[in-house]
N, C-alpha and C positions, 0 to 999 in steps of 0.2 A: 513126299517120301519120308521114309522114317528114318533116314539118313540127314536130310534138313532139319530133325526136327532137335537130334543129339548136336550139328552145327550151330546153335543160338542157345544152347542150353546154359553154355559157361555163363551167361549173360544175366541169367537170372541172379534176382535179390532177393525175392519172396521167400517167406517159407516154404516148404513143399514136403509132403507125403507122397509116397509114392508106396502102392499096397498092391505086389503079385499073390500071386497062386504057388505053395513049393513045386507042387508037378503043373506048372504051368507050360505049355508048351510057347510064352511067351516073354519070360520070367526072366530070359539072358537080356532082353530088351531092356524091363524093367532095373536092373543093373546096372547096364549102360547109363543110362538115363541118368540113375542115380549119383554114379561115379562122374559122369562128367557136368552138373549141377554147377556153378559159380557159388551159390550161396552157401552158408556154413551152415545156415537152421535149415536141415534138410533130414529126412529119413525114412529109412527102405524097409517097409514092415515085410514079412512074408509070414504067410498064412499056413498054416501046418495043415498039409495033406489034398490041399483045395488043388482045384485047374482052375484055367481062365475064366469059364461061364461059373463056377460056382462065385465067384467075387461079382455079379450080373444078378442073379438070380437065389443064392443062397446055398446050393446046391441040397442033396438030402440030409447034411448034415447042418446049415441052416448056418454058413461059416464068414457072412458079413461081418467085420467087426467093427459093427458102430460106435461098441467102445473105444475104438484106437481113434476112429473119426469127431468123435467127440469130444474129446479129449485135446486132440489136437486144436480143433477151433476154438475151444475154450482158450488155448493157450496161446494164437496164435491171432484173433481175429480181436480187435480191441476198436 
């Protein structure tokens, strides 16, 4: 459940990204998630305008942002 999954979250040390949708009908999750993180190198991108399947699939506006992904493992992955 996704209630266990925010229960072990404080725990973590890793970096983490964490990339919603603005009108994600999922996106308070992704918040969550965020806010209750343990680690300090953490960050909550939100994608301007997307839903949840456009961050899947790219939607029509093609709104992956592998920049932000790439960027991050550059930064983060040694």
């Amino acid at each position: 459940s996704s209630d266990l999954i925010l229960e072990y979250s404080s725990e973590m040390r890793t970096p983490t990204l964490i990339v919603a949708g603005e009108n994600a009908h999922s996106r308070y999750f992704s918040e969550d998630a965020y806010k209750a993180l343990g680690n300090k190198n953490k960050e909550l991108y939100i994608v301007k305008g997307a839903v949840h399947t456009d961050l899947y699939d790219g939607g029509k506006n093609h709104v992956i942002p592998f920049d932000k992904f790439e960027g991050f493992f550059k930064a983060n992955l040694k």
